[in-house]
C-alpha positions as CSV (number, residue, x, y, z in Angstrom):
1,X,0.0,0.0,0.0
2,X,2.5,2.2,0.5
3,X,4.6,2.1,-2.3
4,X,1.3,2.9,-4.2
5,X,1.3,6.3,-2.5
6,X,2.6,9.5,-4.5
7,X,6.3,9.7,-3.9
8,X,5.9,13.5,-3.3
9,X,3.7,12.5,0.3
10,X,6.1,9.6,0.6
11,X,9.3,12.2,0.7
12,X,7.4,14.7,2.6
13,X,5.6,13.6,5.3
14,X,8.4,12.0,7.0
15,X,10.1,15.1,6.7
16,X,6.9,16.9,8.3
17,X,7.2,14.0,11.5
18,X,10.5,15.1,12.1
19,X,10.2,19.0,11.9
20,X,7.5,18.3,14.4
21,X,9.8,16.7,16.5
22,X,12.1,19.5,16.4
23,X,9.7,22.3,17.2
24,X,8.7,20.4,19.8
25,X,12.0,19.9,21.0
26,X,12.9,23.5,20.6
27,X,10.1,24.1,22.9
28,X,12.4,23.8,26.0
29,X,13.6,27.1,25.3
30,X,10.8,29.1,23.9
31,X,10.2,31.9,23.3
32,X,13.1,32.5,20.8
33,X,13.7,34.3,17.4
34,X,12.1,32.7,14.2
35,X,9.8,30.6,16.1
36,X,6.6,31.1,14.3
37,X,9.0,30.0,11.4
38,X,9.6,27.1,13.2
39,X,6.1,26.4,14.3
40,X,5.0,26.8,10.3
41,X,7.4,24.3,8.8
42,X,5.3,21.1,9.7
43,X,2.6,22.3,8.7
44,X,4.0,23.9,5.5
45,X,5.9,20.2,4.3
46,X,2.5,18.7,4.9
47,X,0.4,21.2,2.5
48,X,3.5,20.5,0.1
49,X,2.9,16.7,0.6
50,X,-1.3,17.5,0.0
51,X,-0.8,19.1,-3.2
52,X,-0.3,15.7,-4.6
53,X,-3.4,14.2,-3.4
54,X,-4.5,12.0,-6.5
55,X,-8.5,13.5,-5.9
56,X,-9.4,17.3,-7.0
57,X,-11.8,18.0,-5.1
58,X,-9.9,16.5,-1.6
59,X,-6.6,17.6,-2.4
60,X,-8.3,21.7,-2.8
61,X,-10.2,21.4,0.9
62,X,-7.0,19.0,2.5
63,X,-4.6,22.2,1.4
64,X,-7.1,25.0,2.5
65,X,-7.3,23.5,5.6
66,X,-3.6,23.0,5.6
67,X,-2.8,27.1,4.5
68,X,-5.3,28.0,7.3
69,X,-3.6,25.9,9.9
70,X,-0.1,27.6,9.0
71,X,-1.6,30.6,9.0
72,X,-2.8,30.2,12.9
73,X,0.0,28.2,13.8
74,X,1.9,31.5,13.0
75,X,-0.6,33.7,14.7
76,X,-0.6,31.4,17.4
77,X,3.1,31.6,18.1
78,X,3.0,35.3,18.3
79,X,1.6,35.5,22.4
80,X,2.9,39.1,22.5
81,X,0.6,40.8,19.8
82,X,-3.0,40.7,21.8
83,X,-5.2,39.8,18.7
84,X,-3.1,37.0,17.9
85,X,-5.2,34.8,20.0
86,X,-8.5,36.0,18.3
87,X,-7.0,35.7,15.1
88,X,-5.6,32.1,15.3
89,X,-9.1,30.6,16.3
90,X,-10.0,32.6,13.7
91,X,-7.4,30.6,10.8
92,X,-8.1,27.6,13.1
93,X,-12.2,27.9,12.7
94,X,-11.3,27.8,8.7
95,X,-9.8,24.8,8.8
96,X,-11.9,22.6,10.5
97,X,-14.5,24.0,7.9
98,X,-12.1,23.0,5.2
99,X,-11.9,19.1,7.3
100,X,-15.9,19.4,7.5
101,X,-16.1,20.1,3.9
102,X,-13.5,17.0,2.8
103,X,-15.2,14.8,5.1
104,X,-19.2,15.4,4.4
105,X,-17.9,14.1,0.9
106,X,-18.0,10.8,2.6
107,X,-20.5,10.9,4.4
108,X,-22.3,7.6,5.8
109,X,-24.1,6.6,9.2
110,X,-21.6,5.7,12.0
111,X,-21.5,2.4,12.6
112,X,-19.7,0.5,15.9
113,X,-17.3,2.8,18.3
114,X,-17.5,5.7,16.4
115,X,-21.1,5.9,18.0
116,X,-19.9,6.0,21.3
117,X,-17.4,8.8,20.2
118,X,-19.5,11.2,18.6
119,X,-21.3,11.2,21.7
120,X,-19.0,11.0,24.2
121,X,-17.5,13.9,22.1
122,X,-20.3,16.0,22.6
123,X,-21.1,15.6,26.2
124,X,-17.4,16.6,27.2
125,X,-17.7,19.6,24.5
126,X,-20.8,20.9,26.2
127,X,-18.9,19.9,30.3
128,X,-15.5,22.0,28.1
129,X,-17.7,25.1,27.6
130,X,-19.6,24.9,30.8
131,X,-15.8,24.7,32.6
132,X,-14.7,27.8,30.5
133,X,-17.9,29.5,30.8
134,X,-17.5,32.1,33.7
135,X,-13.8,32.8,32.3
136,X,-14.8,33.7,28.6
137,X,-15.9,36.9,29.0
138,X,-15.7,38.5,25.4
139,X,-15.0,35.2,24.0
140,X,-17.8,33.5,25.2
141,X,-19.7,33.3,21.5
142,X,-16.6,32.8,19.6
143,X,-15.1,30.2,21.9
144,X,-18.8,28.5,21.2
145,X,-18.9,28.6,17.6
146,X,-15.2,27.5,17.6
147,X,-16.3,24.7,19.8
148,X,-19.1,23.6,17.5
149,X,-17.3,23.8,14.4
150,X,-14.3,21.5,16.1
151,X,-16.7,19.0,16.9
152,X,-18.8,19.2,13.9
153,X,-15.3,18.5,12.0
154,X,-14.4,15.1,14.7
155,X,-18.2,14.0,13.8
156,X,-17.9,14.1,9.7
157,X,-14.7,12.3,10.3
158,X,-16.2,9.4,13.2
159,X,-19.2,9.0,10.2
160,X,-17.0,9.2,7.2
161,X,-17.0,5.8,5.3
162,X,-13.3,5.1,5.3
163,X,-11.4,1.6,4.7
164,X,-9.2,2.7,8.4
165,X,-9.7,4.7,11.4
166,X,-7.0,7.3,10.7
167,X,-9.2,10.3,9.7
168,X,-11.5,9.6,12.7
169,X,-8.5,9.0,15.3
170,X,-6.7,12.3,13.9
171,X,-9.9,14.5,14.1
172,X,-10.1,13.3,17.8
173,X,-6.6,13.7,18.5
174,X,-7.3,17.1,17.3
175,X,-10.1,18.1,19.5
176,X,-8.0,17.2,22.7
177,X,-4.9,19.6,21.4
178,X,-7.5,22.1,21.0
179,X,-9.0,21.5,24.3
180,X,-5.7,21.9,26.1
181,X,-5.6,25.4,24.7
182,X,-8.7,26.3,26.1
183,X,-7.8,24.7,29.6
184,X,-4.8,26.9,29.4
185,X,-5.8,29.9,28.3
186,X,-8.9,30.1,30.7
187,X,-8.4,27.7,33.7
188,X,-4.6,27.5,34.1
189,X,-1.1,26.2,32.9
190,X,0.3,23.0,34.1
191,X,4.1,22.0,33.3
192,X,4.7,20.6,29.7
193,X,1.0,21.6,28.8
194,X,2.4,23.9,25.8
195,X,4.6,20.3,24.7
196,X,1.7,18.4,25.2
197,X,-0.5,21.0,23.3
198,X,2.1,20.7,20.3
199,X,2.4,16.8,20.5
200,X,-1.5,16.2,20.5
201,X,-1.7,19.2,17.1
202,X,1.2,17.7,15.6
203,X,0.1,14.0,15.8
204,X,-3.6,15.1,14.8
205,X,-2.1,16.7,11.9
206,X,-0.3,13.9,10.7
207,X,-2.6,11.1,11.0
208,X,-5.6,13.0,9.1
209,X,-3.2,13.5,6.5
210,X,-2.0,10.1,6.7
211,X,-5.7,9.1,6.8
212,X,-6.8,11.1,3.5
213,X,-4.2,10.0,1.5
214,X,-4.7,6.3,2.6
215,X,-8.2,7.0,1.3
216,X,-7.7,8.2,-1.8
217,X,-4.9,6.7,-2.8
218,X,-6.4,3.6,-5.3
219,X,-10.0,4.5,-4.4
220,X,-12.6,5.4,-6.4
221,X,-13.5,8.9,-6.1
222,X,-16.8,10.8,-5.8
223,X,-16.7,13.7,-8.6
């Protein structure tokens, strides 16, 4: 199966693993010059490696949503301009559309443990909010809409009709990276949250790309 994949994903998302590895790393001794350069380059080896996703209409919404994520990762790694915050939920909220919009096109009825997800993922979405609730203040609708958009995204991907569970294991992988920012950025910090934060985003990252092109490698494709 592999060596049916296009060598250009082959090449690059090894190479995307391991500058994940080093940005996490490099995280010991944050903040430091060029880091949102840093932060970007998984994310930008990946979008190379999706722009040779063998279906159209995929590969456009799996590299929107990977531009978008660069784009907050950068935002994101910029603490000490206020509306960077605001702004990376803002790139972040576009690309779990763009994951929404690749995954409705396989759309099907979950079947097995991914029912027990989507609802699970729910319930602890709704006890998230109610947690970060009196600490919103401004946020309190964006953070909402954020929130439902993230876990729209995890369900498309839990009721997608995939041949493996890496595109529904990545979307939740995702949702608890995301929900680690919220916990620190409205009930507190705990040591190596920020590594565990990048570990969770990175892995996500990697294992819906993973996912799509396992899918869509040798498959027949919707038009």
């Amino acid at each position: 199966m592999i060596a049916t994949l296009p060598a250009p994903y082959r090449r690059l998302w090894p190479l995307a693993a391991v500058a994940a590895l080093l940005y996490g790393l490099s995280l010991v001794t944050a903040p430091y010059p060029g880091q949102p350069v840093a932060k970007a380059a998984m994310g930008i080896l990946l979008l190379a490696a999706g722009s040779a996703c063998p279906a159209p209409r995929e590969r456009a919404w799996l590299c929107a949503a990977l531009a978008t994520a660069v784009l907050g990762d950068v935002l994101l790694a910029l603490p000490a301009w206020p509306p960077s915050f605001v702004l990376g939920l803002g790139a972040f909220l576009l690309t779990h559309l763009c994951y929404c919009a690749l995954f409705l096109r396989w759309r099907a009825r979950p079947r097995g443990w991914r029912v027990g997800a989507s609802i699970a993922l729910w319930i602890a979405a709704a006890a998230c909010y109610a947690a970060f609730f009196a600490h919103l203040g401004d946020l309190l609708v964006p953070v909402a809409v954020y929130m439902l958009a993230l876990c729209t995204m995890a369900s498309l991907a839990l009721a997608a009709r995939t041949r493996g569970p890496l595109v529904a294991l990545g979307s939740l992988i995702f949702v608890g990276s995301d929900t680690l920012i919220g916990v620190g950025r409205f009930i507190g910090v705990f040591p190596g949250i920020e590594l565990l934060i990048w570990g969770l985003y990175a892995l996500a990252q990697l294992t819906i790309v993973a996912g799509v092109f396992h899918e869509t490698t040798g498959a027949t494709i919707r038009p």
